[in-house]
N, CA and C atoms as a LAMMPS dump frame, in Angstrom:
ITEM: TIMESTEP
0
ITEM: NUMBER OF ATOMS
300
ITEM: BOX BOUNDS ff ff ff
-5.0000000000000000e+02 5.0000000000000000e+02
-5.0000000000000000e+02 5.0000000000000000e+02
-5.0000000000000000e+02 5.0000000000000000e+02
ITEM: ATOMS id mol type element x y z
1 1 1 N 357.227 -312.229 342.4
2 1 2 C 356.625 -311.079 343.065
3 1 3 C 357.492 -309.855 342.805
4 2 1 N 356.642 -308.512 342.996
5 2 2 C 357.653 -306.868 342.477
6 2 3 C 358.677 -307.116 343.653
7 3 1 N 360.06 -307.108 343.434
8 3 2 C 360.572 -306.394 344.358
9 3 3 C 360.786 -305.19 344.88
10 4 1 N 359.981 -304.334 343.941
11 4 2 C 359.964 -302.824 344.417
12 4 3 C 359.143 -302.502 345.042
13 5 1 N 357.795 -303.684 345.371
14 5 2 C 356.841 -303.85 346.336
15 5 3 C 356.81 -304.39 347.635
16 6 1 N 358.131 -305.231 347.921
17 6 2 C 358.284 -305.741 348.958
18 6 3 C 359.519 -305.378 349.667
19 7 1 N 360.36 -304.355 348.83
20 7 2 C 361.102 -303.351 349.103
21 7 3 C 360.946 -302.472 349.738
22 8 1 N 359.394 -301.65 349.124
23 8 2 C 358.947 -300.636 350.544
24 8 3 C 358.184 -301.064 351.843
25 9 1 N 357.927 -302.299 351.234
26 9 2 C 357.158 -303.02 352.695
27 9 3 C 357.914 -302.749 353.326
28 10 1 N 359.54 -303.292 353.209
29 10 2 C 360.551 -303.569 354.498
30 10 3 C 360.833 -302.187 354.791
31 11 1 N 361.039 -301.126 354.207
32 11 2 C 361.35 -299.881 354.72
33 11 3 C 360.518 -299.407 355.313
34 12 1 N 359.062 -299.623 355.372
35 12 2 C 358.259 -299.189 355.604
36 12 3 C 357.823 -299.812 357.36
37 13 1 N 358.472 -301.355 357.223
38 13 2 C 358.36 -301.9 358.554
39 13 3 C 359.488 -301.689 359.307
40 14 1 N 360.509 -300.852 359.034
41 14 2 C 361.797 -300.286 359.174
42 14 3 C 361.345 -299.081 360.156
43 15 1 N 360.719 -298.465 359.344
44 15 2 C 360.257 -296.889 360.066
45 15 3 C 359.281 -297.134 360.738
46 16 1 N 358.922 -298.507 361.218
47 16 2 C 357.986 -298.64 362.491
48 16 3 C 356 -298.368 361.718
49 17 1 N 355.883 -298.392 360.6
50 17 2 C 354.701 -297.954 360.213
51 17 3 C 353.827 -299.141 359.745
52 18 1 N 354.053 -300.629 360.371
53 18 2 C 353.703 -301.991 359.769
54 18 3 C 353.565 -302.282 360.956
55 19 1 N 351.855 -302.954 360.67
56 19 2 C 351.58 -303.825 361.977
57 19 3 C 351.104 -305.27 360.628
58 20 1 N 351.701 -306.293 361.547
59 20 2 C 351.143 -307.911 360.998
60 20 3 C 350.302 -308.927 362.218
61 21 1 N 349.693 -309.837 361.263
62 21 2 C 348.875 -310.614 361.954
63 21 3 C 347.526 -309.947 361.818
64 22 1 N 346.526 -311.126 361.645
65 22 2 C 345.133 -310.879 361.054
66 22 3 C 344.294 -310.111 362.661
67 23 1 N 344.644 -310.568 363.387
68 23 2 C 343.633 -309.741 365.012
69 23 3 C 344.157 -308.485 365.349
70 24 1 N 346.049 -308.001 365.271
71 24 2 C 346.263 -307.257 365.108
72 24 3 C 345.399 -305.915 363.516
73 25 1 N 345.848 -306.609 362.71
74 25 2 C 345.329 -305.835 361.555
75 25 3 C 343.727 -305.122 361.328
76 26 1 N 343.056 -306.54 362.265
77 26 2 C 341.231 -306.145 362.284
78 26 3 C 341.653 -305.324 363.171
79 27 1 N 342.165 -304.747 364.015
80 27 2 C 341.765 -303.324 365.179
81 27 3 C 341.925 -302.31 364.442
82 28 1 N 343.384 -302.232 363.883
83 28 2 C 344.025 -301.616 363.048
84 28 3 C 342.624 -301.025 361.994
85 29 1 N 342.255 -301.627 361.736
86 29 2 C 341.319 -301.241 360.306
87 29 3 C 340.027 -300.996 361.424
88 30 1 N 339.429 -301.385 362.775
89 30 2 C 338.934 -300.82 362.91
90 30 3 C 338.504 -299.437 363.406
91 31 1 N 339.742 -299.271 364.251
92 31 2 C 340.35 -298.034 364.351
93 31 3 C 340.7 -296.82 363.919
94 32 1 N 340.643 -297.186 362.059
95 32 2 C 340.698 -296.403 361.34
96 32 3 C 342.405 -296.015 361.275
97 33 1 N 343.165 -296.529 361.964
98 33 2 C 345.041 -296.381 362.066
99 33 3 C 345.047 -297.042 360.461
100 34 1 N 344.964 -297.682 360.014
101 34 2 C 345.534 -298.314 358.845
102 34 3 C 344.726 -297.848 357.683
103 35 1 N 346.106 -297.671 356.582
104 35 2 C 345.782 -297.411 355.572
105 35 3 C 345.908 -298.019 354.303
106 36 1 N 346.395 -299.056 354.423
107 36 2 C 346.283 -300 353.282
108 36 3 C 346.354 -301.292 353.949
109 37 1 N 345.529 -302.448 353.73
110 37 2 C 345.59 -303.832 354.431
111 37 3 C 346.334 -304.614 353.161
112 38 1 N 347.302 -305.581 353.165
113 38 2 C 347.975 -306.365 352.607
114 38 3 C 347.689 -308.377 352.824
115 39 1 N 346.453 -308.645 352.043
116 39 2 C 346.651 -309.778 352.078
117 39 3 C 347.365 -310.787 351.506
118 40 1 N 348.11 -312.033 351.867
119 40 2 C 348.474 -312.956 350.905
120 40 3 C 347.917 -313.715 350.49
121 41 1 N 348.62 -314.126 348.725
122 41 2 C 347.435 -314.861 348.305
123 41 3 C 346.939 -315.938 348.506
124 42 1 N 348.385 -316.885 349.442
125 42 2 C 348.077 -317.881 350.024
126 42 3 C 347.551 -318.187 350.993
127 43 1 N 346.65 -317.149 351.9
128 43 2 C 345.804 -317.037 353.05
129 43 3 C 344.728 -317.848 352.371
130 44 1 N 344.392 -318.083 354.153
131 44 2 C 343.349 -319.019 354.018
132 44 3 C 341.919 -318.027 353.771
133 45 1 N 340.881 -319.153 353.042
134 45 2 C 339.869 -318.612 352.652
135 45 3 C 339.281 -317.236 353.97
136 46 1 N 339.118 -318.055 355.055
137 46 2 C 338.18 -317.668 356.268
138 46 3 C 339.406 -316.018 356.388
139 47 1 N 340.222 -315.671 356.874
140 47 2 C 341.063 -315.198 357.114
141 47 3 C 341.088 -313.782 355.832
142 48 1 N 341.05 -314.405 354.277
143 48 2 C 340.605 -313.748 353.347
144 48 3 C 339.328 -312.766 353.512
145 49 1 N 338.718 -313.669 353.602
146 49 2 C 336.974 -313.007 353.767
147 49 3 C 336.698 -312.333 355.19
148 50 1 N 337.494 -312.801 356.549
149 50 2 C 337.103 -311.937 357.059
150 50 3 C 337.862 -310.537 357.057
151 51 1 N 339.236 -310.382 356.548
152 51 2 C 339.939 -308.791 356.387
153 51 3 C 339.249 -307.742 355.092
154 52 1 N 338.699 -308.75 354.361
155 52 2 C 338.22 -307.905 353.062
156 52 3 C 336.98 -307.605 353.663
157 53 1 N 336.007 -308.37 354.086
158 53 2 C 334.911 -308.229 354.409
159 53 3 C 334.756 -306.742 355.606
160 54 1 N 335.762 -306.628 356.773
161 54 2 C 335.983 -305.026 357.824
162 54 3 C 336.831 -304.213 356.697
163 55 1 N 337.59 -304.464 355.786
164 55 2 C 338.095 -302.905 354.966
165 55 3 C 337.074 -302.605 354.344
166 56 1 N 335.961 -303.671 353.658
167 56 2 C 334.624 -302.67 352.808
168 56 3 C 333.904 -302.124 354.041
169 57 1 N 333.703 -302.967 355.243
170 57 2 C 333.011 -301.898 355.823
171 57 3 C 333.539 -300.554 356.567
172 58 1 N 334.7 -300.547 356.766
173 58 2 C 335.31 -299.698 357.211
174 58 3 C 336.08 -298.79 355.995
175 59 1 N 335.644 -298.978 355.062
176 59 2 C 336.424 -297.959 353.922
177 59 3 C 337.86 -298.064 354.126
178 60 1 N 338.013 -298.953 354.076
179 60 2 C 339.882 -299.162 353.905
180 60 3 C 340.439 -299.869 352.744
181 61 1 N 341.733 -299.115 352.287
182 61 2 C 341.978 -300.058 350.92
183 61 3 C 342.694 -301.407 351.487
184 62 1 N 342.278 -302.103 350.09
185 62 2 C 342.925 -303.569 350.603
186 62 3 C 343.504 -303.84 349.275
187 63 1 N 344.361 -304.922 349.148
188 63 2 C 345.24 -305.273 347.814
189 63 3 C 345.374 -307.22 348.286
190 64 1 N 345.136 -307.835 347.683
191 64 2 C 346.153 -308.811 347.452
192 64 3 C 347.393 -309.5 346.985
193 65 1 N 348.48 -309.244 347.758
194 65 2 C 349.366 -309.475 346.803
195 65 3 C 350.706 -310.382 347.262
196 66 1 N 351.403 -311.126 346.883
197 66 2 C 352.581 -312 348.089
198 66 3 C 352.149 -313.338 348.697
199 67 1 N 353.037 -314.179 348.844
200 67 2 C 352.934 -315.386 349.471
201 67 3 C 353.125 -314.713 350.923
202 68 1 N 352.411 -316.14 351.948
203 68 2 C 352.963 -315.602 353.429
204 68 3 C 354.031 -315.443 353.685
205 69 1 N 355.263 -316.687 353.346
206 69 2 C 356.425 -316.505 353.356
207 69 3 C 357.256 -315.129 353.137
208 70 1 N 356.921 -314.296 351.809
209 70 2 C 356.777 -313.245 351.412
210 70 3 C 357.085 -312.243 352.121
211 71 1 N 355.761 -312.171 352.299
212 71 2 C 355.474 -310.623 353.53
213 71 3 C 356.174 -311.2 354.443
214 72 1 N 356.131 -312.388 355.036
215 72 2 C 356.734 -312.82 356.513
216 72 3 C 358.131 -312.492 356.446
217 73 1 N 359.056 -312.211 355.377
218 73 2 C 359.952 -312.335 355.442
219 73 3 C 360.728 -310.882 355.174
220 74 1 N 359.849 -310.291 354.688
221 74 2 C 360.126 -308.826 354.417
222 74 3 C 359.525 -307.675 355.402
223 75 1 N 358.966 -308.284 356.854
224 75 2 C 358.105 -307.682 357.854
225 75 3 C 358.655 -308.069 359.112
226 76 1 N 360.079 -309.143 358.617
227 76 2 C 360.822 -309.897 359.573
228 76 3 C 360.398 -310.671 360.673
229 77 1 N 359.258 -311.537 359.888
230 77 2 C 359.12 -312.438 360.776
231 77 3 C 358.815 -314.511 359.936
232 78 1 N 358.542 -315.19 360.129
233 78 2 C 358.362 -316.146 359.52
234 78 3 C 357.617 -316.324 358.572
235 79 1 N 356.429 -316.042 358.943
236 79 2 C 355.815 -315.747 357.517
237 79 3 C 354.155 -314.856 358.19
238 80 1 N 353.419 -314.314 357.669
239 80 2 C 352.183 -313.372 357.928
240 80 3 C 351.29 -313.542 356.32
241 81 1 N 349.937 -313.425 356.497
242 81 2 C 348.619 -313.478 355.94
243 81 3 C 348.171 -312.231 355.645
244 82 1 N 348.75 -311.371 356.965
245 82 2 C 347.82 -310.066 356.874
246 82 3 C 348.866 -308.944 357.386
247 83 1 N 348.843 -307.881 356.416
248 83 2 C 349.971 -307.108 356.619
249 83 3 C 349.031 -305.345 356.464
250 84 1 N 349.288 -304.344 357.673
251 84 2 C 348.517 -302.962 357.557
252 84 3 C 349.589 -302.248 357.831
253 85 1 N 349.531 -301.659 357.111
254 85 2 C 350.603 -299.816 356.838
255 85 3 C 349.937 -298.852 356.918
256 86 1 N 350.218 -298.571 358.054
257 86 2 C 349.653 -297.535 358.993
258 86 3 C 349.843 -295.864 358.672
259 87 1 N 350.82 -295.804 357.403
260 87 2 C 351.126 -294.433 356.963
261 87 3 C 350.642 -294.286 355.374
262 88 1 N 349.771 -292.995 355.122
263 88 2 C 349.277 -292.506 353.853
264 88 3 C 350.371 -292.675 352.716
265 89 1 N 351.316 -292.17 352.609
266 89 2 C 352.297 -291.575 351.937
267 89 3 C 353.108 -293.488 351.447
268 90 1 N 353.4 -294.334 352.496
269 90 2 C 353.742 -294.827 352.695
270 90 3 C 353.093 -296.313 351.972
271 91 1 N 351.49 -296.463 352.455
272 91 2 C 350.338 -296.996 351.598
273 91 3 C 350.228 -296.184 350.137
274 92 1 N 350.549 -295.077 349.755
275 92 2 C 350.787 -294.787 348.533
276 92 3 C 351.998 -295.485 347.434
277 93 1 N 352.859 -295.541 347.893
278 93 2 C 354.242 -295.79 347.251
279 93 3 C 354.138 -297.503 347.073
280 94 1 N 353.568 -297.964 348.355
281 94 2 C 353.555 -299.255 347.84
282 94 3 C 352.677 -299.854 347.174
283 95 1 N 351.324 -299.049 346.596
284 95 2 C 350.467 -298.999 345.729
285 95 3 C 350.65 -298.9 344.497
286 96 1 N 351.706 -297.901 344.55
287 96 2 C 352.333 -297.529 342.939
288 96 3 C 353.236 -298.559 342.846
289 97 1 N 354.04 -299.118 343.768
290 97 2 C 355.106 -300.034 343.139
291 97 3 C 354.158 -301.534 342.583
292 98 1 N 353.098 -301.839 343.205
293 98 2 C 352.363 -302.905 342.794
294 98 3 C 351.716 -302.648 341.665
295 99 1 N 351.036 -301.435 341.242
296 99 2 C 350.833 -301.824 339.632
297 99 3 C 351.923 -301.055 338.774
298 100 1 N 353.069 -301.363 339.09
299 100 2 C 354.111 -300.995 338.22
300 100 3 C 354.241 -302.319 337.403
């Protein structure tokens, strides 16, 4: 996996701008607070389909990218499925570091 992608995750969950967990994340996106949703690829199907399925309807970007372990570990917690970054600027940078 980029480490320059899971690099700004952690800074990014540093400066307080990362919410995790899939029930957390669906408010988040429905709310319109989040700006990029982060799934892993090792999420489960149901869990998959239902975060992709509220960012198309809610116009939110989504990416797949990271094991749970992954994100879980760079969001400081055990491991997470579903990861939302709640800042523009912030969902930018870690956009660019993923198709770097």
């Amino acid at each position: 996996m980029n480490n320059k992608f899971l690099g700004m995750l952690g800074l990014a969950k540093r400066a307080g701008k990362v919410q995790t967990g899939e029930d957390i994340c669906s408010k988040a996106v429905k709310s319109g607070v989040s700006k990029l949703i982060i799934v892993a690829c090792d999420a489960s199907d149901n869990t998959k389909k239902s975060i992709t399925d509220s960012c198309k309807f809610y116009k939110t970007k989504f990416v797949e990218a990271g094991s749970k372990a992954e994100l879980g570990k760079f969001t400081g917690a055990d491991s997470r499925a579903v990861v939302s970054v709640n800042d523009d600027n912030f969902a930018k940078a870690i956009l660019d570091r993923l198709n770097d």
